[in-house]
MOPAC internal coordinates of N, CA, C and O (Angstrom, degrees):
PM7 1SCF
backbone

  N    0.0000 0     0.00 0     0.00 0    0    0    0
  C    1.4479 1     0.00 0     0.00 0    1    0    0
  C    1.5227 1   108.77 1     0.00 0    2    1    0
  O    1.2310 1   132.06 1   -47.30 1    3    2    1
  N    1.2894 1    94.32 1   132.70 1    3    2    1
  C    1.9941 1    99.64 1  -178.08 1    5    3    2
  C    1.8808 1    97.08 1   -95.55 1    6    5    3
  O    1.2310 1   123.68 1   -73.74 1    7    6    5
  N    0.8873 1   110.54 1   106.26 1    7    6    5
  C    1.7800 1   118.31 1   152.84 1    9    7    6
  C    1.6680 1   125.58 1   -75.14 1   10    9    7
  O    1.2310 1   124.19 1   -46.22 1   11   10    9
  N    1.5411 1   109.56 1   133.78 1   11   10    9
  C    1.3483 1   113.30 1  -176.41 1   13   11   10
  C    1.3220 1   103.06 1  -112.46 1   14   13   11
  O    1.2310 1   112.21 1   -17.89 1   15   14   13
  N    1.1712 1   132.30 1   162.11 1   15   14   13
  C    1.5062 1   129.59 1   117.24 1   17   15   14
  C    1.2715 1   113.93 1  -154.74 1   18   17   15
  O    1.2310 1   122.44 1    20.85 1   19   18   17
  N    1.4120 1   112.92 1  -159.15 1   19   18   17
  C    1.6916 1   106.38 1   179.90 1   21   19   18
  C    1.7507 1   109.13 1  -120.82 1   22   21   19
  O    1.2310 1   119.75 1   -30.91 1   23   22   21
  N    1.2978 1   118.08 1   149.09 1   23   22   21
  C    1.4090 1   106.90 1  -168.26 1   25   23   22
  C    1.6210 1   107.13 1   -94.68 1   26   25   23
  O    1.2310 1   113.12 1    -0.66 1   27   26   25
  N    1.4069 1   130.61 1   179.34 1   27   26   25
  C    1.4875 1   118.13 1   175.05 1   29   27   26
  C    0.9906 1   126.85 1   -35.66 1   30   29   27
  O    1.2310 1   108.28 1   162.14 1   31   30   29
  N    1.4688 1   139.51 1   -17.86 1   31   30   29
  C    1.3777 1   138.57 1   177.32 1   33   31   30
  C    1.8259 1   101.42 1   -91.15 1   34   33   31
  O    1.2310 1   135.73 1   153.38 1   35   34   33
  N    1.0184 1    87.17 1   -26.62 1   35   34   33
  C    1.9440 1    73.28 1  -163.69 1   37   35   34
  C    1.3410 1   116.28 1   123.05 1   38   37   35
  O    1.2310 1   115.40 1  -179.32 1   39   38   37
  N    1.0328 1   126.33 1     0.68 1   39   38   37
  C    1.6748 1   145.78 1  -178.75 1   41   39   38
  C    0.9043 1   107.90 1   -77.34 1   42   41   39
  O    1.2310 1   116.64 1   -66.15 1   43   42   41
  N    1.5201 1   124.00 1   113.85 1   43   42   41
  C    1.3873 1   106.88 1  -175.49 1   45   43   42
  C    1.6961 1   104.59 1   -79.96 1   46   45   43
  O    1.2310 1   115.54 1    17.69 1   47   46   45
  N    1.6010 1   126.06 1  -162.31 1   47   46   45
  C    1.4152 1   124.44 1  -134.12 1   49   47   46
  C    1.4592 1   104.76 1  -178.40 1   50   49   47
  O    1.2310 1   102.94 1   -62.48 1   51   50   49
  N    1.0883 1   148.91 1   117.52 1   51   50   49
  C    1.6461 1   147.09 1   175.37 1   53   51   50
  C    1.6265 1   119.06 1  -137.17 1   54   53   51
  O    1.2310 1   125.77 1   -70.70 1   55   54   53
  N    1.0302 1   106.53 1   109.30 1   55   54   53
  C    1.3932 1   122.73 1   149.66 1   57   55   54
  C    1.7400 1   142.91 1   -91.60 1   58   57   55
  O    1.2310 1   118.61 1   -54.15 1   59   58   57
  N    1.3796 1   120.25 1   125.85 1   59   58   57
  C    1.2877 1   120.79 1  -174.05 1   61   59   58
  C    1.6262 1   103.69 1   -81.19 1   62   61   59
  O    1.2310 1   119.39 1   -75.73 1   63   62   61
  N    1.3749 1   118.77 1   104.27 1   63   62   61
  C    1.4625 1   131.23 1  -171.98 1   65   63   62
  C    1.7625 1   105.81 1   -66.42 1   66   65   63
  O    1.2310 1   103.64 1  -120.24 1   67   66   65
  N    1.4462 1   147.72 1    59.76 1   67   66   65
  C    1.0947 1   115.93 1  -176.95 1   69   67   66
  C    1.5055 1   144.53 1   -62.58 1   70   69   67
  O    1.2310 1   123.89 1  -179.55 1   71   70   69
  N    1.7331 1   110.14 1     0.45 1   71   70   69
  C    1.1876 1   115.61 1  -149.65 1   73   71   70
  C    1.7593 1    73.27 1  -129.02 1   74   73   71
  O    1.2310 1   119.03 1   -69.75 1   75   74   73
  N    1.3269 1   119.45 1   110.25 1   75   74   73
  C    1.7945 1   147.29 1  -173.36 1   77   75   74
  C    1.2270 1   116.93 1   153.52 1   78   77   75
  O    1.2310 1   125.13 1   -10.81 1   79   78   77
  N    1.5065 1   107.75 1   169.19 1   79   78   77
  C    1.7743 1   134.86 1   155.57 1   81   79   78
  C    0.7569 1   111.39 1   166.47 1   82   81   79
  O    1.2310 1   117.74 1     5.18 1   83   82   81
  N    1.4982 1   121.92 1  -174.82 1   83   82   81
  C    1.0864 1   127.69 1   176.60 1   85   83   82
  C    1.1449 1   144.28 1   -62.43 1   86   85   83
  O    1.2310 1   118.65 1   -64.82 1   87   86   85
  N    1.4439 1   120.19 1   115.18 1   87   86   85
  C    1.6402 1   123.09 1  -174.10 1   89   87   86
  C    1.5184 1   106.38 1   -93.27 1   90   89   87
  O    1.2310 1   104.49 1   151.15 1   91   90   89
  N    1.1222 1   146.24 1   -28.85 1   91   90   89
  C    1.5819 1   150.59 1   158.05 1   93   91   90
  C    1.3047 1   139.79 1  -133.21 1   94   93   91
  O    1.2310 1   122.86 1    33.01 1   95   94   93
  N    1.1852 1   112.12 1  -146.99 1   95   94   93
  C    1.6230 1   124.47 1   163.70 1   97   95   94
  C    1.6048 1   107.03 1   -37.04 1   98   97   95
  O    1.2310 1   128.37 1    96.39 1   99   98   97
  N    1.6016 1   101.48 1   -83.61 1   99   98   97
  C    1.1655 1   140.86 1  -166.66 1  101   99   98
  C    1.6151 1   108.97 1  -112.28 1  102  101   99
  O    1.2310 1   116.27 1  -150.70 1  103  102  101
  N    0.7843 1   124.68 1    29.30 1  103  102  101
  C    1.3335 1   132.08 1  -174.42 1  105  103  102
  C    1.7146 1   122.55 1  -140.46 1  106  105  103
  O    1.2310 1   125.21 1   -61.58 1  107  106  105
  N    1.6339 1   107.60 1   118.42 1  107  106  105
  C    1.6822 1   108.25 1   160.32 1  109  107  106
  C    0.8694 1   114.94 1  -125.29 1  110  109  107
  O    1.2310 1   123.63 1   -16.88 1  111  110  109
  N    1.4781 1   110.65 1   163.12 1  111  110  109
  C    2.0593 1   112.79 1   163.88 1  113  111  110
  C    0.9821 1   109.39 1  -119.81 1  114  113  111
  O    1.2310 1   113.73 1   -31.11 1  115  114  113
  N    1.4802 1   129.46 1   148.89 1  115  114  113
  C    1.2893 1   153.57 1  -169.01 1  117  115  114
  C    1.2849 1   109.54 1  -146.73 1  118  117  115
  O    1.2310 1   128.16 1   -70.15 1  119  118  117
  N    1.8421 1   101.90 1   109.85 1  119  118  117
  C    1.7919 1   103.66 1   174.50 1  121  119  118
  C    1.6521 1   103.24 1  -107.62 1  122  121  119
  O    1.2310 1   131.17 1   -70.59 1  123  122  121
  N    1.6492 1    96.05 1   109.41 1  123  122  121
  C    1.7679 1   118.28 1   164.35 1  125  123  122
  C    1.5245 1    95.56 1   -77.01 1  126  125  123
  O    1.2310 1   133.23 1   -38.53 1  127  126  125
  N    1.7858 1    92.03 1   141.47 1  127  126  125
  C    1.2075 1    99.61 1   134.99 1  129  127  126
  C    1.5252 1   144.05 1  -123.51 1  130  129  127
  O    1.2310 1   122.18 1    95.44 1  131  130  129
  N    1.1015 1   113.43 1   -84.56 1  131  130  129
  C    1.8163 1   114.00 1   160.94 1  133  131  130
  C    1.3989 1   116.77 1  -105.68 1  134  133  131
  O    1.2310 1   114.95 1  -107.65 1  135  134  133
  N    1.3716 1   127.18 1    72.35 1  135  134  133
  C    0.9925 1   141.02 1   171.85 1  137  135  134
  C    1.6691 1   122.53 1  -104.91 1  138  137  135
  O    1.2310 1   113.43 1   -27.22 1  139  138  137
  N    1.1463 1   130.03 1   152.78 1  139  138  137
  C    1.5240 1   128.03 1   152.98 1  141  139  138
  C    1.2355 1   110.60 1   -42.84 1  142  141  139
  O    1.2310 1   120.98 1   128.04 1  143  142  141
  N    1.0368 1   115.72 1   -51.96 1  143  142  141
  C    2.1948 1   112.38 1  -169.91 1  145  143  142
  C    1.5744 1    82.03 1   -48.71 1  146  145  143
  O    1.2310 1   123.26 1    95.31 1  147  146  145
  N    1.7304 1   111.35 1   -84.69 1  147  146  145
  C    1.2592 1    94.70 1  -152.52 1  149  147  146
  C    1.5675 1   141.24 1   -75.97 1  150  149  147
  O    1.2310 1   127.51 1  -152.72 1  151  150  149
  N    1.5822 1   103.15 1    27.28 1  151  150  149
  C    1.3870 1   127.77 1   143.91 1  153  151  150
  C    1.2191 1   120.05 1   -49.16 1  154  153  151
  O    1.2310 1   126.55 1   120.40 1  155  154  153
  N    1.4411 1   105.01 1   -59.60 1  155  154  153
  C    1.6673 1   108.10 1  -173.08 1  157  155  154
  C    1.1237 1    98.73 1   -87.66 1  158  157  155
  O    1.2310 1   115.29 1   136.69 1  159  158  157
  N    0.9058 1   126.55 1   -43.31 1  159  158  157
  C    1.8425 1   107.30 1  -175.46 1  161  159  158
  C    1.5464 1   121.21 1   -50.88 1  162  161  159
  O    1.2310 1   116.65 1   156.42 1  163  162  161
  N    1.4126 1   123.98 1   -23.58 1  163  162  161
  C    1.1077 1   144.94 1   150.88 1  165  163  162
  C    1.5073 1   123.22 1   -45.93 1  166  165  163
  O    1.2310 1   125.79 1   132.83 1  167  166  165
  N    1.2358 1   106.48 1   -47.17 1  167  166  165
  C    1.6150 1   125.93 1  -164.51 1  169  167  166
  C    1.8631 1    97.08 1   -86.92 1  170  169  167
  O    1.2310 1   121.13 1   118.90 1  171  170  169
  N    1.3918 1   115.44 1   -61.10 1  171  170  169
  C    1.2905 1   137.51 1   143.36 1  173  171  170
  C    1.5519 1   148.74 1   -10.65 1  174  173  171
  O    1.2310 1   130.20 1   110.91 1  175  174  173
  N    1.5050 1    97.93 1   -69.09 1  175  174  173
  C    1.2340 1   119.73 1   161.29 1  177  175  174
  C    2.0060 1    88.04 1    65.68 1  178  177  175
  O    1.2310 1   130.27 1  -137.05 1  179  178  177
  N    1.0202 1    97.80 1    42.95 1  179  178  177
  C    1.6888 1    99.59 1   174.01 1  181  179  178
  C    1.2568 1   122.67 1  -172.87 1  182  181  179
  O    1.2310 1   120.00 1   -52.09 1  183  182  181
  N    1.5126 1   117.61 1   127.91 1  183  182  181
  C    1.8022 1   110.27 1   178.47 1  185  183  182
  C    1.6140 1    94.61 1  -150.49 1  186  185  183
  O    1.2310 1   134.23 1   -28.12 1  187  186  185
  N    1.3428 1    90.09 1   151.88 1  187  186  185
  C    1.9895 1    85.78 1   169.98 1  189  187  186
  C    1.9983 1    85.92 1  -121.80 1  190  189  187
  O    1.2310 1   129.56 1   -11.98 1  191  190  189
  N    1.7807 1    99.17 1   168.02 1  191  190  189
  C    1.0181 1   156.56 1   150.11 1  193  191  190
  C    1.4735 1   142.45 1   -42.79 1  194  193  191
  O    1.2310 1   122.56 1  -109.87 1  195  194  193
  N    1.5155 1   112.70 1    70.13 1  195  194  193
  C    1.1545 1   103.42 1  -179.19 1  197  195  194
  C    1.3135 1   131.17 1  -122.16 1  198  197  195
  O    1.2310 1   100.85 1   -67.33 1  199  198  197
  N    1.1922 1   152.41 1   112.67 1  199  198  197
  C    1.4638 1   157.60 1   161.15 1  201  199  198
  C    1.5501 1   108.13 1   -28.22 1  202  201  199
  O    1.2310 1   127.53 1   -52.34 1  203  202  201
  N    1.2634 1   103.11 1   127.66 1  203  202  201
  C    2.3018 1   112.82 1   158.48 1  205  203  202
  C    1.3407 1   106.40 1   -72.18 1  206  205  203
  O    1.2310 1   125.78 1   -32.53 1  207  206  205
  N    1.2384 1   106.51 1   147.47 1  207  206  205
  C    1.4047 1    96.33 1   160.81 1  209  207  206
  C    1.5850 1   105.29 1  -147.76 1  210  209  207
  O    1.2310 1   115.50 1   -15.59 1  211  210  209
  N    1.2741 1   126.14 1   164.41 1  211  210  209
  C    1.4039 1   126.14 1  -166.77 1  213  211  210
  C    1.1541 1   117.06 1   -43.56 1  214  213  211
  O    1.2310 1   102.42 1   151.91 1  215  214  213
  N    0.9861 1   149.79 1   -28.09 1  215  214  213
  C    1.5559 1   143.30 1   158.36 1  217  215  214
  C    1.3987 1   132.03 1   -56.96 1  218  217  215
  O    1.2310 1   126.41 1   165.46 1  219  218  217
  N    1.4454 1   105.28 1   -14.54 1  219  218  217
  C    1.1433 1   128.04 1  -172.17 1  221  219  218
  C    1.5646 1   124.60 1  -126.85 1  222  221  219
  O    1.2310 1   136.10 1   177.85 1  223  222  221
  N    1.2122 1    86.43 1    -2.15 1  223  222  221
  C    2.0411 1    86.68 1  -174.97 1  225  223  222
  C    1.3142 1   116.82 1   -69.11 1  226  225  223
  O    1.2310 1   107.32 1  -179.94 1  227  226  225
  N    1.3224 1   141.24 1     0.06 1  227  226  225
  C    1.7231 1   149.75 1   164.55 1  229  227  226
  C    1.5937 1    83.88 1   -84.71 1  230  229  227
  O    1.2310 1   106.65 1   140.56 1  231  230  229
  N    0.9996 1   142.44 1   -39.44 1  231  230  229
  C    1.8459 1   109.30 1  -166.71 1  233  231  230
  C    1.5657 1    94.52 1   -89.90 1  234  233  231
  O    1.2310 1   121.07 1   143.40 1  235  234  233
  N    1.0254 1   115.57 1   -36.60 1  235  234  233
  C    2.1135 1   117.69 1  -160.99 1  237  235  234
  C    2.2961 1    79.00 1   -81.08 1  238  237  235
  O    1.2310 1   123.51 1   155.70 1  239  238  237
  N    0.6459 1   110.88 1   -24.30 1  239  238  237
  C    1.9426 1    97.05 1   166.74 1  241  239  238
  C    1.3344 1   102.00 1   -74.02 1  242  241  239
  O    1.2310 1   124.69 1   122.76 1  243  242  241
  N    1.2068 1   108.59 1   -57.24 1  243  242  241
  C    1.6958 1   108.09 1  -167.03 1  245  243  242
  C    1.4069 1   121.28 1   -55.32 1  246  245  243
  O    1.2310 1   125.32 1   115.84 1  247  246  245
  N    1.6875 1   107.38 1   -64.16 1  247  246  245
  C    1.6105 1    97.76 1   158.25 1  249  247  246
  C    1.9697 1   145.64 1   -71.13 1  250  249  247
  O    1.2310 1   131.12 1  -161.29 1  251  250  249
  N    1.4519 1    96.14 1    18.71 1  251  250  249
  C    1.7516 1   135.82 1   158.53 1  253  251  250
  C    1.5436 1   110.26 1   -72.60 1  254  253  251
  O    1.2310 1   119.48 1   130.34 1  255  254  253
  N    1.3466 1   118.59 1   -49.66 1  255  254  253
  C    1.5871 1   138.37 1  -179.69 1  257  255  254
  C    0.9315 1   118.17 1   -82.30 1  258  257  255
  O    1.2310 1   109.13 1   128.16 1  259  258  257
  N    1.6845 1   137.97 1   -51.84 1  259  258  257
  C    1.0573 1   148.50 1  -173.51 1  261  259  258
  C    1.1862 1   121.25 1   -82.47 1  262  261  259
  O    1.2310 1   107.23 1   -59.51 1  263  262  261
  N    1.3114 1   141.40 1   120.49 1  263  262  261
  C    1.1294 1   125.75 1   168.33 1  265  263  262
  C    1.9709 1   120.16 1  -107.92 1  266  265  263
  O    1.2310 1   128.11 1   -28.14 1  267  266  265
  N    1.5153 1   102.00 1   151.86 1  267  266  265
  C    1.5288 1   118.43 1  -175.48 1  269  267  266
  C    1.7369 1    90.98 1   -30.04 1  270  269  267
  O    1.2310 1   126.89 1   100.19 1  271  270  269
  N    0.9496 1   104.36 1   -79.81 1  271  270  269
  C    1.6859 1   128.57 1  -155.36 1  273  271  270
  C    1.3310 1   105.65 1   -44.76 1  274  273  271
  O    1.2310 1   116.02 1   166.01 1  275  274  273
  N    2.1564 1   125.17 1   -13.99 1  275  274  273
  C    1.0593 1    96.12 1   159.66 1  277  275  274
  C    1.3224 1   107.02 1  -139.37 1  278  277  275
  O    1.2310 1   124.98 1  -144.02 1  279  278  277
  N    1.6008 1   108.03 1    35.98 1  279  278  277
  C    1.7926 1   118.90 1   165.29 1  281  279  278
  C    1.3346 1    89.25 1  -143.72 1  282  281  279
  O    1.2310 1   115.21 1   -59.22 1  283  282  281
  N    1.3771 1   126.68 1   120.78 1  283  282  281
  C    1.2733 1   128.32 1   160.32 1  285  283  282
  C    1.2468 1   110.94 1   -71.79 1  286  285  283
  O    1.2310 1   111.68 1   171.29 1  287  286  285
  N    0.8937 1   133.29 1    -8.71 1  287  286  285
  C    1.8482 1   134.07 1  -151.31 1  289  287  286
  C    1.3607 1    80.77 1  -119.45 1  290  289  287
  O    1.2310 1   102.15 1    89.34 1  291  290  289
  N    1.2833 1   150.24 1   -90.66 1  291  290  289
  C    1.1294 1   150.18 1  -147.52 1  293  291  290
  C    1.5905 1   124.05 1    41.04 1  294  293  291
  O    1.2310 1   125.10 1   117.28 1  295  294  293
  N    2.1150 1   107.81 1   -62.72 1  295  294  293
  C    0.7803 1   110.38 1  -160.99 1  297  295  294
  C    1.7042 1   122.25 1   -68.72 1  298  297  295
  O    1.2310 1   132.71 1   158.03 1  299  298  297
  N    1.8384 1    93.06 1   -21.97 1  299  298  297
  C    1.4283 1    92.93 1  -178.94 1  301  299  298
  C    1.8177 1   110.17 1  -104.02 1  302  301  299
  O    1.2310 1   134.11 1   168.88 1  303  302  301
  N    1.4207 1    90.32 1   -11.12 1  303  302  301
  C    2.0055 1    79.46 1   156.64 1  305  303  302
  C    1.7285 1   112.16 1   -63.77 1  306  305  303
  O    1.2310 1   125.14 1   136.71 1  307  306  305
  N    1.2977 1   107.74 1   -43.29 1  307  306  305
  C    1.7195 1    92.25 1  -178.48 1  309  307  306
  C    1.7470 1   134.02 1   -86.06 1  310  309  307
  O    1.2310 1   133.81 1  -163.68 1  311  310  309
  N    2.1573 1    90.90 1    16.32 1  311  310  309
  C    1.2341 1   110.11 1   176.34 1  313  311  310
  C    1.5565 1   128.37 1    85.73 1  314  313  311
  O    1.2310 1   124.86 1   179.34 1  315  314  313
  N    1.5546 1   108.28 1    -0.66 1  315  314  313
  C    1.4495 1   111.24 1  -170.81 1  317  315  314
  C    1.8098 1   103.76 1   -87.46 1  318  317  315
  O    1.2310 1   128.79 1   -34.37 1  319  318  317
  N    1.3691 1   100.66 1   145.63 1  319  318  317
  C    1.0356 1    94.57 1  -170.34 1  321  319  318
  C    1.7695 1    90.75 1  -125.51 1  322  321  319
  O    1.2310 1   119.42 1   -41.63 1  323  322  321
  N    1.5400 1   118.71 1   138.37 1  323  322  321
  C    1.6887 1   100.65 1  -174.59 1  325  323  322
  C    1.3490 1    95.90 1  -102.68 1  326  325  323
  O    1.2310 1   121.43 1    22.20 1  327  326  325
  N    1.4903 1   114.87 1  -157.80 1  327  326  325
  C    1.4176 1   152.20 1  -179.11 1  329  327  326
  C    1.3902 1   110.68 1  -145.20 1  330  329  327
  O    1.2310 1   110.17 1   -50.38 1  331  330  329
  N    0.9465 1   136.06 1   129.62 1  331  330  329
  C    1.7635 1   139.39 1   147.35 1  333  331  330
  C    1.8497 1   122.63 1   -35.86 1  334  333  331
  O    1.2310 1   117.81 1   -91.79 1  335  334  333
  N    1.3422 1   121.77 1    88.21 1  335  334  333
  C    1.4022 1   123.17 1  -172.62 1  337  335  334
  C    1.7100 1    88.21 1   -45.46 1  338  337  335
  O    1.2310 1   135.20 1   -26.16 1  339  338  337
  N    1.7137 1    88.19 1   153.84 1  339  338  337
  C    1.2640 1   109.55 1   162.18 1  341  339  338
  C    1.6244 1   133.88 1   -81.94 1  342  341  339
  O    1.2310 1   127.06 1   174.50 1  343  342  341
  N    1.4636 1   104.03 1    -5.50 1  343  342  341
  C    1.3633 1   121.23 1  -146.30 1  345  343  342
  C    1.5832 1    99.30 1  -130.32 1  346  345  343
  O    1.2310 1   111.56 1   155.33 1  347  346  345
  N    1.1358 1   133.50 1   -24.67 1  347  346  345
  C    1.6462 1   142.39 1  -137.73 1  349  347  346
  C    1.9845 1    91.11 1  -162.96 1  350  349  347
  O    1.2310 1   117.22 1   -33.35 1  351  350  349
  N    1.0869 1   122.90 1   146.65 1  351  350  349
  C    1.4809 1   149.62 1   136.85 1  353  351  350
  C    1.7693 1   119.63 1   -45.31 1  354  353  351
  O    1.2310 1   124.39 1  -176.55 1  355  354  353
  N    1.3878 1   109.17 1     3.45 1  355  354  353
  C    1.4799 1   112.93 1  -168.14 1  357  355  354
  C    1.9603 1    97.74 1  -124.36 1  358  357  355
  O    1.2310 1   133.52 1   -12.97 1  359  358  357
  N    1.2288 1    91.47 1   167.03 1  359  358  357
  C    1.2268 1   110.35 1  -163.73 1  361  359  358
  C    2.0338 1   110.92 1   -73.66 1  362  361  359
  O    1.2310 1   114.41 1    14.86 1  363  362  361
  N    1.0825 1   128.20 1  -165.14 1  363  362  361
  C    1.7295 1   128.37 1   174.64 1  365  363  362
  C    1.1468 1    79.58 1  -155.17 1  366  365  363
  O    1.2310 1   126.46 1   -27.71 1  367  366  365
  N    1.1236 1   105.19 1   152.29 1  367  366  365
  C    2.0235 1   141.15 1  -174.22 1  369  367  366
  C    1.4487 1    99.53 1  -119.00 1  370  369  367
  O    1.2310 1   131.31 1   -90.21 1  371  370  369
  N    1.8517 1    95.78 1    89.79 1  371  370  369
  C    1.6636 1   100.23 1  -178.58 1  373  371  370
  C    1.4918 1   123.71 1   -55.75 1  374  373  371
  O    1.2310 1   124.80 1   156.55 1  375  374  373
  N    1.3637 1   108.38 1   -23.45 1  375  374  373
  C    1.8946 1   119.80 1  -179.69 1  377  375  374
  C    1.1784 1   101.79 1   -75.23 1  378  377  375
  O    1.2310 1   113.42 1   134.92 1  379  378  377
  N    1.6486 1   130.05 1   -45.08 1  379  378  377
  C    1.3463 1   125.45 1  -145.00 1  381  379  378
  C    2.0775 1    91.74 1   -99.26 1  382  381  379
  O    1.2310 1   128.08 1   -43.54 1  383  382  381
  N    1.5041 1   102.04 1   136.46 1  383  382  381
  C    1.2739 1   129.51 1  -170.84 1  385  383  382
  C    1.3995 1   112.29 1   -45.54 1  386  385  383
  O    1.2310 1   123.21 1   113.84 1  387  386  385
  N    1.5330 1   111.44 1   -66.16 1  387  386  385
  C    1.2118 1   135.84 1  -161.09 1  389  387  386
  C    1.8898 1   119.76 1   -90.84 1  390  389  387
  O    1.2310 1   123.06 1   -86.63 1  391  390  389
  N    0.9739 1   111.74 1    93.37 1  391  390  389
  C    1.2333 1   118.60 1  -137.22 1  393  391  390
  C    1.9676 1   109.61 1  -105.67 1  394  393  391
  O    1.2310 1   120.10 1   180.00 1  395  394  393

């Protein structure tokens, strides 16, 4: 699972969550730990949801490895470019499908 959000400035921010899935219907879990995402998601109180998919699995690795705190750029070294959710305060992962 790819996690977004935006940090105090407004920047958006992505992490590859490996430790989740699906718990229901409508329902996942996701265990953060000391990361930037879940800084802002804290600060926030908002992230959306996104799936890799084969076209994309070198950037959703890359921003898995890398962290904000010591690539600020990250998001556009691994090419993602977001959108502002309609629904949430957090960013959409224009490459990634599942939105």
């Amino acid at each position: 699972m790819i996690i977004a959000s935006y940090d105090e400035h407004g920047k958006a921010n992505v992490m590859n969550a490996d430790w989740g899935g699906i718990v229901g219907m409508d329902q996942i879990i996701i265990s953060l730990g000391d990361h930037q995402t879940t800084d802002n998601i804290m600060i926030n109180k908002a992230f959306t949801v996104s799936m890799a998919d084969v076209e994309h699995v070198a950037a959703c690795d890359y921003v898995g490895l890398v962290s904000k705190r010591n690539e600020p750029n990250k998001m556009e070294i691994a090419g993602f470019h977001t959108t502002k959710s309609e629904f949430v305060n957090a960013p959409v992962i224009d490459e990634l499908p599942l939105k």
